[in-house]
N, C-alpha and C positions, 0 to 999 in steps of 0.2 A: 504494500500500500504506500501511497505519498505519506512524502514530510509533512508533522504537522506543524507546516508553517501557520502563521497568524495571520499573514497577509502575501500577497505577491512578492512588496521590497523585502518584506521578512525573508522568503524563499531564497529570491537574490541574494543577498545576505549568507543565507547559510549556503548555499554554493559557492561564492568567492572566496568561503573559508575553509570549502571540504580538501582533505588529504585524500581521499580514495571515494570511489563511486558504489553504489549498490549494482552489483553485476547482476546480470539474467539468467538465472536458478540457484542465488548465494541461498546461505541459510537462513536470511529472514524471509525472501519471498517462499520458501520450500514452509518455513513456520508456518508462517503463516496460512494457509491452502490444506495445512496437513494431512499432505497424500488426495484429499477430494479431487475432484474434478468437475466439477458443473456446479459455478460461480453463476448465481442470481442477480441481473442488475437492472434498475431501469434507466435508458439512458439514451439522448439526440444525437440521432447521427447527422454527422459534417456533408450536405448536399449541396449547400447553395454555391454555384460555382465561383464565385468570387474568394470566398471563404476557401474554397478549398484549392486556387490560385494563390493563394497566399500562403497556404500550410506548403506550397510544393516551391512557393521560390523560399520559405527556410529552410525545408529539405535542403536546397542547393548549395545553400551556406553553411549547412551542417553535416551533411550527410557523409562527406567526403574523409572527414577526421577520423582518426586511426580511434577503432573501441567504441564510435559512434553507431546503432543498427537501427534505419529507420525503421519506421514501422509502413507495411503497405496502407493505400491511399481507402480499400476497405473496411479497414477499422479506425479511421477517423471518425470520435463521437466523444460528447461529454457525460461522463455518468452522475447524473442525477441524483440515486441511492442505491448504495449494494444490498440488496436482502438477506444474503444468507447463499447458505451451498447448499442445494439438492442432496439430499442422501437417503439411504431405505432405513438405517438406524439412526436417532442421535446418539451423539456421542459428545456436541462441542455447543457451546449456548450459542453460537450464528447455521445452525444446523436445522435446514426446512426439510421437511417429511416430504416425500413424494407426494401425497396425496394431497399435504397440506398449497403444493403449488398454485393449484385453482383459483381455490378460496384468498389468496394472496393477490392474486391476477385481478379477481373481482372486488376487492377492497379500494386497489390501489384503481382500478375504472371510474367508481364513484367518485375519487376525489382530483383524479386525473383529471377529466374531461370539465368538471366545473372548474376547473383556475383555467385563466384568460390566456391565448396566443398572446406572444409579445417578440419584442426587438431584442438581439443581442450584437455583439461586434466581437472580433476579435484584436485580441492586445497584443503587445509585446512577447515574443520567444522569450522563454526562462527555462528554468530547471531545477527537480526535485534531485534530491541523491540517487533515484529510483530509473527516473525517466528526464530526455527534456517533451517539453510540453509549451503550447501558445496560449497563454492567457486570455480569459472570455469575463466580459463586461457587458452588464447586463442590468444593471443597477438593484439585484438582490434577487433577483424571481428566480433565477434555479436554487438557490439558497433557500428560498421560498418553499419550493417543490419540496426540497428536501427536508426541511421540517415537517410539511403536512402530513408527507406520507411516513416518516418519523412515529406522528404523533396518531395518524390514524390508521393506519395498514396494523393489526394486532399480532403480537409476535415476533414483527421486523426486529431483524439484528440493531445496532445501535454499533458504531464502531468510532474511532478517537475525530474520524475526519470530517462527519456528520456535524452538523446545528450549526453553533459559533468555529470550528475546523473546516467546516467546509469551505472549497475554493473550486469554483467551475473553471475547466480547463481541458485541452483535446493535448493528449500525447501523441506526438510525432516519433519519439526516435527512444532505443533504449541503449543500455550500454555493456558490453562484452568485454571489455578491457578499460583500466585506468590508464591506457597508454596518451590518450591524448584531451585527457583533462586541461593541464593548462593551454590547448589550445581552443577548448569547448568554452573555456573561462572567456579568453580573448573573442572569438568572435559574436558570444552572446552578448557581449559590452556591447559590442559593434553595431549587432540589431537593436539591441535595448535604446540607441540613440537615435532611433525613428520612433514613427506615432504609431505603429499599429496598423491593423489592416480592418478587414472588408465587413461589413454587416449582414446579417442575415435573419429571417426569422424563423422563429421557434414555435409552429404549428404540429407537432407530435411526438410523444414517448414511446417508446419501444421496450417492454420489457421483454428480457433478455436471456436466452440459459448460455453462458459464457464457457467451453471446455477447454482451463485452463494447461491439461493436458497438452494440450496443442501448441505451437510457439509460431505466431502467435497464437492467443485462446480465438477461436473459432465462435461464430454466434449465431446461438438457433435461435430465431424470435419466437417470443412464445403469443403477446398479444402487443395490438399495435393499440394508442389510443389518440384519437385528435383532441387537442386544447379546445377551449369555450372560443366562440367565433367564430370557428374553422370550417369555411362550407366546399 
């Protein structure tokens, strides 16, 4: 999971001071998952093609750096809320029953579909110790989302990055080696000294069965829902 930074400059922040990266299968992302494989999430995917004109000319700026591994342009999306893992027993307090998937699907429809379509943009490239990622401004409403269904989906896991932790954001690239950290360092300065990129709107959630087996995790939609507005 992401740093829980406090804010974006916060994030910045602790990246200009990291000594080593979180690689792709160290032991906290292995922790944390433990052993599951079918990650619950709801979350926007990155369509609007300006938006995702922009995630591909920082690909181009980043992509190239040793230990840099983008991520393909299909799993561009911001997640919302993580639910929980899928599993036939529990065993771990973010552990949904099979059965209980439905009844999840349907909680989170009612409260889905009444909160309002709205405007977001995306921000400046950054970087967790985890992932880099482009920051998404929005003025609180995925933030929003994720408190509601927080507070109203019964059951939902709860995890550090939720409520006041949460930060909407679409990861691009992950990293395989600490070899070219301080050049990851230099050229995010470089982007962070522009304004940001392209707008788009937020007309649907997708939740999500995520098989994090997979590298990247693969995503089988389970139900789609349109925001209030949306004809």
């Amino acid at each position: 999971m992401p740093d829980l930074a406090s804010s974006f400059e916060d994030a910045w922040a602790r990246l200009r001071n990291l000594d080593a990266l979180q690689l792709v299968g160290d032991a906290a992302e292995q922790e944390f998952a433990k052993g599951r494989a079918q990650a619950l999430t709801f979350q926007i995917r990155i369509e609007n093609p300006a938006a995702r004109d922009y995630i591909k000319q920082a690909i181009e700026h980043l992509g190239s750096i040793p230990g840099v591994d983008p991520l393909p342009d299909w799993f561009w999306h911001v997640t919302i809320k993580m639910a929980g893992f899928q599993v036939i027993k529990r065993t771990n307090d973010d552990d949904v029953l099979r059965e209980d998937v439905p009844r999840l699907a349907r909680e989170a429809r009612e409260i889905i579909t009444t909160s309002p379509a709205f405007e977001a943009r995306l921000g400046l490239p950054n970087a967790f110790a985890s992932v880099v990622f482009v920051e998404v401004l929005d003025e609180g409403r995925m933030a929003a989302l994720n408190r509601v269904l927080l507070d109203g989906v019964s059951g939902i896991a709860r995890y550090p990055i939720d409520g006041d932790g949460y930060l909407p954001h679409v990861s691009i690239a992950r990293f395989r080696s600490n070899e070219g950290l301080d050049e990851l360092k230099s050229k995010l300065a470089e982007l962070r000294a522009g304004e940001g990129g392209a707008s788009f709107s937020v007309a649907r959630v997708e939740f999500v069965k995520a098989w994090v087996s997979e590298d990247p995790p693969e995503f089988d939609v389970q139900a789609t829902y349109q925001l209030k507005g949306v004809r």
